[in-house]
N, C-alpha and C positions, 0 to 999 in steps of 0.2 A: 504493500500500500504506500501510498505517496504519503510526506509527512503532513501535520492539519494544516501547517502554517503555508507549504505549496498548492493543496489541495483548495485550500480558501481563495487564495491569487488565481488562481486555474476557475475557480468558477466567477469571481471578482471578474476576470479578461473576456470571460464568454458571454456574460450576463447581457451586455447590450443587443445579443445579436441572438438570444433564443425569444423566440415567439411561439405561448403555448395558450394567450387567448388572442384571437385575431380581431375584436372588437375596436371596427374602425381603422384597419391598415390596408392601409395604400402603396405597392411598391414605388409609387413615384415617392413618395418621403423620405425614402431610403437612398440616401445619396450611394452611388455605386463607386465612388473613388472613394469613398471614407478611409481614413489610416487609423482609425483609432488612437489619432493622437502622436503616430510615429512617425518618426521622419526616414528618407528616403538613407540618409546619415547611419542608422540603426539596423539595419538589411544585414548587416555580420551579425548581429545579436540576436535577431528572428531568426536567422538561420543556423545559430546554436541550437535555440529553445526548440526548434523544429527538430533537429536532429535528435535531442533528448526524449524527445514528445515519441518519434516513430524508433529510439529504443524501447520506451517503457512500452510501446502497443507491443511490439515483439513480445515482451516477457509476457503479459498481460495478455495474448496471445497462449503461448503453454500454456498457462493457468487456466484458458478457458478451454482450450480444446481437453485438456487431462482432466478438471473437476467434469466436464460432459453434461451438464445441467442447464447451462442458457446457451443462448445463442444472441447475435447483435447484425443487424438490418440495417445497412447505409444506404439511404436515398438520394440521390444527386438529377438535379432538373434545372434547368436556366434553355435560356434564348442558345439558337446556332451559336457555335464557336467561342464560346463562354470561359471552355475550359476545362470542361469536366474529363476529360481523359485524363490531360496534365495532373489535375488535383490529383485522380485515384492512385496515378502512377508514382506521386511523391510520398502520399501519404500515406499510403502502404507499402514503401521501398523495402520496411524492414521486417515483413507478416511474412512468415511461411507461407506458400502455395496451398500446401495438404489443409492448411487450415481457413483457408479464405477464397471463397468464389465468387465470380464475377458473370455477370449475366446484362447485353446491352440489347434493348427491346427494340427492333424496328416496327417496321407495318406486320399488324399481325396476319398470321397466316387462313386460309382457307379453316385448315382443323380448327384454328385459336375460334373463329371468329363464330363456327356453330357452336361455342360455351359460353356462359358467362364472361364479363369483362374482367375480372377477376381472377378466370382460371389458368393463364398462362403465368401468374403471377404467382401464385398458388405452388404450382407447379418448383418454383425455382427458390424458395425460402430455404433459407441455411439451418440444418441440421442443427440438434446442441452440440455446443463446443466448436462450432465454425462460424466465421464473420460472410455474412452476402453481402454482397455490393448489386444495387441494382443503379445501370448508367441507361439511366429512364426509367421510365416505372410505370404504376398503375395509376400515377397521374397524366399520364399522357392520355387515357378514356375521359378525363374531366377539360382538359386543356384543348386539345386537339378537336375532339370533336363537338365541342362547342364552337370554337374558334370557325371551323369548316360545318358547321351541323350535319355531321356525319349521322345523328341520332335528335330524335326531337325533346326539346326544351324540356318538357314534363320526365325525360326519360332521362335524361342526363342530367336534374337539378337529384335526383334521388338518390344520383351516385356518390356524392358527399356525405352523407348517411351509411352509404355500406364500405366506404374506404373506412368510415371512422370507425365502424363495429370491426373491420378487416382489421385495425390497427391496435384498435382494445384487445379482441380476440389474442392477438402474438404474445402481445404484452400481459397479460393475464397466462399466458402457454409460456413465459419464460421466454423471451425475445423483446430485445432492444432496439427500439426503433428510434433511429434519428435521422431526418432529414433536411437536404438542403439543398436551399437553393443559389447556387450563382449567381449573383447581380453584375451588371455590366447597361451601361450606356448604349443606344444606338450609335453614336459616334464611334465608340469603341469596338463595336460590332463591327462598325465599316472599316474599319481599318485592318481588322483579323483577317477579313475576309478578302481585302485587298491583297495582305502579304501572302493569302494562300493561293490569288493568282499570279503571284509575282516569283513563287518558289517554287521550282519546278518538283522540291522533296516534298512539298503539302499539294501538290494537284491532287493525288489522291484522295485528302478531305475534303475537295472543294467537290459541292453538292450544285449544279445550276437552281434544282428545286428551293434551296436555300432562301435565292433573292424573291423568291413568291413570295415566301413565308415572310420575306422580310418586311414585304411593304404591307403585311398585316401584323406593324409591333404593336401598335396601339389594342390590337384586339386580345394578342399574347399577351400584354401586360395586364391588360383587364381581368382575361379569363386567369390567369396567374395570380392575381391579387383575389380575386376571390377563392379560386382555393386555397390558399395561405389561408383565409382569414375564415373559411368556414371548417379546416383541418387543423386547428395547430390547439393540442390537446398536453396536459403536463404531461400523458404518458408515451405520447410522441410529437414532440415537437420540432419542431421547423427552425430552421437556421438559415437568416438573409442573411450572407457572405459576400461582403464587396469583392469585386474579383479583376476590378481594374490592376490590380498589382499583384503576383503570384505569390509574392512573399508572404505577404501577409494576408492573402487566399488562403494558401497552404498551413499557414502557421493556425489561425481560426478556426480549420475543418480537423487537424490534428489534437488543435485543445479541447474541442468538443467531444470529440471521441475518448480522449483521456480523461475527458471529466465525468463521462458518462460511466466507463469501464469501471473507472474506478468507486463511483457510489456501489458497485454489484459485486465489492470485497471476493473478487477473483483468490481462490488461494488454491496450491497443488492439496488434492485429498490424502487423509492419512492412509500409510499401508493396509491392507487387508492381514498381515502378518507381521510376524517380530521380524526385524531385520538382524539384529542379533542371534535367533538361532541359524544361521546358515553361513555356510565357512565352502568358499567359489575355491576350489582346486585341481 
């Protein structure tokens, strides 16, 4: 366990940026360059605290996959080119594999689409004792297809109500849900998007469908701010992450996760036997 006097500061750093009732938010309020107060000057010293942050999830890590009793649920969701690969890549530089998977949702499939919206989701939840990353989610059925009404108003104002019982449900089964979302500017948008035509090692990311998507930010940011603020519950809540700056992106999404791990006193279980009678020769 982290000491009380680090474990205080660690939830002290986070505090501005979890959102667990959403009465009355707005992503536009949330400025997406925010530093928290840091300066550009301090980027060696975030980049200590980070590197500390994704030792203790390693260890903290064993702990969970060996006790085998919960499991922990990382959601990541923002606008095109935001970042969320980068994040997961950094932020879990230091997780075993065998203990951590990773699952990225495109358009769902034929089979997905004769289930529930829910059920491909379903599907991909981490075991106890492993960390899932989901890079999209089961908010993409409240986002997307509003935003496009893929499904009519009445039928997709009710999906807010079964992500939330979806979300109770894990966390009452022993699963740790925390989610976030990316904050980023459309300026800043354009500009990602620019350097990924301009690099011939990012054309692969570059999406043409993107710029559709792009000239509906206003409606993304809409249907984004309402599910924030009709999802964001103490026992999963939501994390706006300025994400104009990696550093302190990275640094945000790694203390969250440390702060989180650690309220769930991770520790190895005692032997089933004395370790003293046995003599290895």
């Amino acid at each position: 366990m982290l000491p009380k006097a680090t474990a205080k500061r660690i939830r002290r750093f986070i505090a501005p940026y979890r959102i667990t009732s959403g009465k009355g938010f707005r992503l536009k309020d949330i400025d997406p360059g925010d530093t928290h107060g840091l300066s550009s000057e301090r980027k060696p010293e975030a980049r200590e605290l980070l590197a500390r942050g994704v030792d203790w999830l390693a260890d903290a890590q064993d702990k969970l996959y060996a006790q085998d009793r919960w499991s922990v649920l990382l959601v990541f969701q923002a606008m095109d080119a935001a970042g969320k690969d980068s994040t997961i890549k950094h932020v879990m530089s230091g997780v075993n594999p065998q203990g951590c998977q990773v699952y990225s949702f495109k358009q769902p499939s034929a089979e997905e689409l004769d289930h529930d919206f829910l059920w491909r989701y379903a599907r991909c939840l981490p075991e106890r004792g492993r960390i899932g990353i989901f890079n999209r989610s089961h908010y993409e059925d409240i986002v997307i297809v509003r935003v496009r009404n893929f499904v009519p108003d009445e039928r997709s104002a009710k999906r807010f109500d079964h992500i939330n019982d979806f979300e109770r449900m894990l966390t009452d089964e022993g699963t740790r849900v925390l989610k976030f979302f990316l904050h980023i500017s459309r300026d800043y948008q354009k500009r990602r998007l620019e350097r990924r035509l301009n690099r011939p090692d990012k054309w692969w990311k570059f999406n043409p469908d993107d710029l559709e998507e792009r000239r509906r930010w206003d409606d993304y940011e809409h249907a984004y701010s309402t599910a924030i603020s009709r999802c964001s519950t103490d026992a999963a809540p939501w994390f706006i992450v300025p994400a104009e700056r990696r550093w302190l992106r990275n640094l945000i999404v790694t203390t969250a996760v440390v702060e989180a791990m650690e309220r769930m006193d991770l520790r190895f279980p005692p032997p089933h036997f004395k370790p003293d009678d046995f003599l290895i020769v």
